[in-house]
C-alpha positions in Angstrom: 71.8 147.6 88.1 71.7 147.7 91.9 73.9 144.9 92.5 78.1 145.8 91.2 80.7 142.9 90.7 84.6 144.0 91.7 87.9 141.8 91.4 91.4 142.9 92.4 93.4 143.8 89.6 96.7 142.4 88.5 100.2 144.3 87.5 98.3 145.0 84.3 95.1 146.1 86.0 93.3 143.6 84.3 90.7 141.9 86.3 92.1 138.8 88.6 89.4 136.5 89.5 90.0 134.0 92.6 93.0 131.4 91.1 90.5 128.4 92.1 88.0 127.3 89.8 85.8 126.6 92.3 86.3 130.0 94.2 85.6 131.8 90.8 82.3 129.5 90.7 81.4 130.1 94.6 81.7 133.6 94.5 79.6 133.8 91.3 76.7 131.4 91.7 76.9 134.0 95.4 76.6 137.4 93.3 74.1 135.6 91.2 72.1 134.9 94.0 72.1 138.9 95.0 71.7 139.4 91.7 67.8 137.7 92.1 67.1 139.0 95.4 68.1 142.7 95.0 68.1 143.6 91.3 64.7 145.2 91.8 65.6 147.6 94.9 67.0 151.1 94.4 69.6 150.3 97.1 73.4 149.8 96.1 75.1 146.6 96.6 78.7 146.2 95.7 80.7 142.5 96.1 84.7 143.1 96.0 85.9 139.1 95.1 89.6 137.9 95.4 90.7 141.2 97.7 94.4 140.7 98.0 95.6 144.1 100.1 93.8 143.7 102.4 93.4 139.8 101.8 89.5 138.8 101.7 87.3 136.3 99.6 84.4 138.7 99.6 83.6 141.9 100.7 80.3 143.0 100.7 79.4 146.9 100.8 76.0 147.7 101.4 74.2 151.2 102.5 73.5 150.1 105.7 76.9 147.3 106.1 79.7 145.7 105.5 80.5 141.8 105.8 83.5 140.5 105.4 83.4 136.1 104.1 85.5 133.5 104.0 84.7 130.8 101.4 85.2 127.3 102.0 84.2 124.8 99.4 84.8 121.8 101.8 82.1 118.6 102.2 81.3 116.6 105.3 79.9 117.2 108.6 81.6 121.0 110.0 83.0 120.6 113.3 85.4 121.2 115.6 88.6 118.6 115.8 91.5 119.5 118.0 91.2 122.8 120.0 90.9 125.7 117.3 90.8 123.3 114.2 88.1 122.7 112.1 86.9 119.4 110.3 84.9 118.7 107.4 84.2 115.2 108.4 87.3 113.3 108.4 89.7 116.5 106.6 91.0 119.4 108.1 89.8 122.7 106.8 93.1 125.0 105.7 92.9 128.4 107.0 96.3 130.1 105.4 98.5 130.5 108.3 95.4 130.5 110.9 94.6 127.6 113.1 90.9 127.9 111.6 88.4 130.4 109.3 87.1 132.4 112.0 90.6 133.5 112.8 91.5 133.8 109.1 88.3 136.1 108.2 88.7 138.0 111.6 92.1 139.3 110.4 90.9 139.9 107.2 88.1 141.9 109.1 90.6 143.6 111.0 92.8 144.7 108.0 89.7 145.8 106.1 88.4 148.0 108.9 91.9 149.9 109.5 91.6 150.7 105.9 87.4 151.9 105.3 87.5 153.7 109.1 88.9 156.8 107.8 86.9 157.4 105.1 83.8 156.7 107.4 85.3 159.2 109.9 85.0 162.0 106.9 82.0 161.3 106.1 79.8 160.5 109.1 79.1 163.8 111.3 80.0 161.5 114.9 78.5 163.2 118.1 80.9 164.0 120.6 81.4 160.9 122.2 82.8 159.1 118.5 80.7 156.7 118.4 81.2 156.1 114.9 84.1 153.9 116.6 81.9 151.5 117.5 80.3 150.7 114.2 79.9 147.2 113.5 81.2 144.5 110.4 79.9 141.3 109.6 82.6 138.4 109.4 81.3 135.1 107.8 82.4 131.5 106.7 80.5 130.5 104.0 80.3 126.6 103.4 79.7 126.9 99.6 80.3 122.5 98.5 76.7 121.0 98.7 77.9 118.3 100.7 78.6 120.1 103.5 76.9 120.0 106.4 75.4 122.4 109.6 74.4 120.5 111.7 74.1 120.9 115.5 77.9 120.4 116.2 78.5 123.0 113.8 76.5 125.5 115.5 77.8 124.6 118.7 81.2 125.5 117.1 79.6 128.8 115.5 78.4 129.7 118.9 81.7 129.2 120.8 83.5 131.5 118.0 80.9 134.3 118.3 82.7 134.2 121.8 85.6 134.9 120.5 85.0 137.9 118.3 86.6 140.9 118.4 84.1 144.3 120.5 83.3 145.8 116.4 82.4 142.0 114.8 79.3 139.5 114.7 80.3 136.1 113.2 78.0 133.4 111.8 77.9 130.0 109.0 76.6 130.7 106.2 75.1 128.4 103.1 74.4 129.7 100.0 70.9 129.5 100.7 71.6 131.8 103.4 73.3 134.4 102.1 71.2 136.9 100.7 69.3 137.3 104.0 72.5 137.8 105.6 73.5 140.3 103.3 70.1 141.8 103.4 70.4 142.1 107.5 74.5 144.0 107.2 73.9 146.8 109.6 76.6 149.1 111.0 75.2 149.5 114.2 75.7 152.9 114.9 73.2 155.8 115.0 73.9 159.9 115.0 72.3 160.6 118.5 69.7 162.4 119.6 70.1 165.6 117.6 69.4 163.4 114.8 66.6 161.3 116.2 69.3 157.9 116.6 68.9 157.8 112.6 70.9 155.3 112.0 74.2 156.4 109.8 74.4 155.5 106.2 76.5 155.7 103.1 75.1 156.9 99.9 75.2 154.7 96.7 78.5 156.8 95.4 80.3 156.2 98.9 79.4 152.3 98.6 81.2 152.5 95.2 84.2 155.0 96.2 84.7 152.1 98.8 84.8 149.4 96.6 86.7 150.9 94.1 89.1 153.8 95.4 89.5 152.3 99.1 89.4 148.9 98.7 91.0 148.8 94.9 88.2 146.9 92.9 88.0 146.9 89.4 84.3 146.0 87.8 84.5 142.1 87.1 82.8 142.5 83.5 83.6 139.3 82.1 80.8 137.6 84.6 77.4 140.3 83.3 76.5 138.0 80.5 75.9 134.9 83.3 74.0 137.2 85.6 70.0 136.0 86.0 68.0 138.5 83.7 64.4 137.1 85.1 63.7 135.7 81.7 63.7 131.6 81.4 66.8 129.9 80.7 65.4 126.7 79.5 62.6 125.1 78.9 61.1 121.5 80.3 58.2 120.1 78.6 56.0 117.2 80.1 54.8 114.6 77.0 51.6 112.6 77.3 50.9 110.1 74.6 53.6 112.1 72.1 52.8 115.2 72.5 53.5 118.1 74.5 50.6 119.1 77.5 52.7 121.5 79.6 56.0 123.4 79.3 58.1 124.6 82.7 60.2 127.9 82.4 63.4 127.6 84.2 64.3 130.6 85.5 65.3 130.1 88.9 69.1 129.1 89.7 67.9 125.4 91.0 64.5 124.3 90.6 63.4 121.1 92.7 60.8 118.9 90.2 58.5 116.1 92.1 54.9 115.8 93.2 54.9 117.6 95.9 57.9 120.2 94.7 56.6 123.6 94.8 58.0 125.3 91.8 58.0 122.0 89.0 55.0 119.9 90.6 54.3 117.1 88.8 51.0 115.7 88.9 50.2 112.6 91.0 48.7 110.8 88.4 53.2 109.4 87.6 52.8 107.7 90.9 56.5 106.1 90.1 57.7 109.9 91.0 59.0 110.5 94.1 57.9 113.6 96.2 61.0 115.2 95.7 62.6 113.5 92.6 65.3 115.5 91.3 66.9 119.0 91.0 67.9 121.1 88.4 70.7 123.9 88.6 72.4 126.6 86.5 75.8 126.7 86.9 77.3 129.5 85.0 75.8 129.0 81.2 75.1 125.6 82.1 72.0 123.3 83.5 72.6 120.2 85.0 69.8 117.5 86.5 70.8 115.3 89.8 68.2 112.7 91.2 67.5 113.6 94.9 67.5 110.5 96.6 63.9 109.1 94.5 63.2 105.6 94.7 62.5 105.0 91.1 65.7 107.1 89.7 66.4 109.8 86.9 67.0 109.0 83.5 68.7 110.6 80.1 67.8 109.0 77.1 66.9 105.7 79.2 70.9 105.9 81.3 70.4 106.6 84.8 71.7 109.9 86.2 74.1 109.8 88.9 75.7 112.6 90.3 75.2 116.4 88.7 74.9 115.5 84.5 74.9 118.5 82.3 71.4 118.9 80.3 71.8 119.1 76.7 69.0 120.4 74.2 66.6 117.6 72.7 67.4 115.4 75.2 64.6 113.5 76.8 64.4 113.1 81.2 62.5 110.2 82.5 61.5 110.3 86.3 60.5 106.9 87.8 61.8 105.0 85.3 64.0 104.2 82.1 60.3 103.2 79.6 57.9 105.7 78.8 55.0 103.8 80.7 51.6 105.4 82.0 53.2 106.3 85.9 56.5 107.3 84.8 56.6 111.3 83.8 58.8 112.0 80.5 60.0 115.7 79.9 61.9 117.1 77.2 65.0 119.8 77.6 65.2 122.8 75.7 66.9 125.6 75.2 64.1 127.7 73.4 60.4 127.8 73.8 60.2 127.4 70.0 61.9 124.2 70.3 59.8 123.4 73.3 56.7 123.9 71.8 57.9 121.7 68.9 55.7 118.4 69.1 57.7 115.8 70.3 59.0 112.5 68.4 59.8 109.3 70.4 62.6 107.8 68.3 65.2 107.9 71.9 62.9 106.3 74.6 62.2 102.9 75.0 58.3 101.8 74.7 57.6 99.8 77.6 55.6 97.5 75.3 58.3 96.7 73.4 
């Protein structure tokens, strides 16, 4: 298992996860994303959550890097508001005692580096000149609410912070979308000279886990394995023609986006009353939950139109285009087991549009 979950500890040293429900969820649904994008590599990744001495949201150790992120589930338009403060639309974003998060995760960055440098300094062989002291970490604010938005204000505002950073920093937004790329890219930014051919310096996969552990204090968050993505499916979606089944979609994925022209769930263009994009479906911890995207014909449970994020529960039946089961509307079952999603289906829930 490439990919190592750490929390703080408490007085007890058992494992204290971020007090915020949706911190806990943000810096999950983030390790599960590592989780799918490196759990086939040989490579060590290690993810310290809730750091309290030194203070951090996340810490991320690689073999190559180290990033340091601020989370902020906040949703609206990011900009700038009065010199040095941050907006999320019309609300102020809190930064502790900072005037914004760049500051906030800078210091964090700061703290953090005091503390790994010395263990660095033992086990990198620097060239004369020390230029291990130059090595670089990667500070980030990670806008983890759906609803927020990056928009060209907000990288204006990225860009004038990136000004602002400290000689050993680079500081960017992040999405959740992004974030495994930027992990991917944490680079040090140091090499061991010319004697050494300007190989780049490294840490070995027990120095990324001496750092998480005995430097920075993490204990192994166990209580989040059983939610990590195995690459099996989830759940199941069935399409039903005529009462009975004629295809079944594994979820396996974190989100999926189901429509005509979605590339993972396509639906075929024959249910003209489905939109392009219609509707996405997420994991979120144990649970799946379906939202409509914007279509012009809506989502439907059990013939009630979705609104918002509604939790999936087994047997029930979705409707895209419309609440009847007529010839352009596409009706799919949810299931939790492809036993019970090969099972024909019986239309006792769904209004007939004949009737």
């Amino acid at each position: 298992m490439p990919v190592f979950a750490y929390v703080s500890s408490d007085s007890a040293g058992r494992p204290w996860p971020p007090d915020n429900s949706h911190e806990t969820l943000s810096a999950i649904e983030l390790i599960k994303s590592l989780w799918v994008a490196f759990n086939h590599e040989a490579a060590i990744y290690c993810v310290v959550s809730n750091l309290h001495h030194p203070n951090a949201d996340l810490v991320i150790l690689t073999e190559t890097g180290i990033g340091v992120v601020e989370l902020k589930h906040y949703a609206g338009r990011i900009r700038e508001g009065a010199p040095d403060t941050w907006f999320a639309g019309a609300v102020p974003i809190k930064a502790g005692r900072y005037t914004n998060p760049h500051l906030q995760v800078q210091a964090y960055g700061t703290e953090i580096r005091r503390l790994i440098t010395p263990r660095l300094t033992s086990w990198w062989h620097s060239p004369p000149e020390q230029r291990w002291q130059a090595y670089k970490m990667q500070t980030s604010v990670c806008f983890t609410n759906r609803d927020a938005v990056i928009d060209t204000a907000s990288r204006d505002l990225e860009r004038r912070e990136q000004q602002n950073r400290h000689s050993w920093e680079e500081f960017l937004f992040l999405t959740p979308a992004l974030f495994p790329a930027w992990v991917a890219a944490l680079k040090f930014g140091v090499d061991q000279g010319y004697t050494h051919r300007f190989e780049p310096y490294r840490l070995t996969p027990s120095q990324v886990v001496e750092v998480a552990t005995t430097v920075l204090g993490g204990t192994p968050w166990t209580q989040i394995s059983k939610v990590m993505p195995t690459g099996h499916p989830y759940a199941y979606l069935t399409m039903i023609e005529s009462g009975l089944p004629v295809q079944t979609y594994n979820l396996i994925n974190e989100e999926h986006l189901v429509g005509r022209e979605a590339e993972d769930l396509r639906v075929p263009a024959r249910f003209e009353r489905v939109s392009r994009k219609h509707a996405r479906i997420s994991r979120i911890l144990n649970d799946v939950y379906i939202e409509d995207v914007g279509s012009s014909k809506g989502t439907f449970i059990n013939g009630t139109r979705v609104s918002g994020q509604q939790l999936l529960l087994p047997n029930q039946q979705i409707t895209l285009g419309g609440m009847a089961t007529e010839e352009k509307v596409c009706l799919l079952t949810f299931s939790r087991s492809p036993i019970a999603a090969a099972a024909t289906y019986m239309t006792d829930s769904i209004p007939d549009s004949s009737s």
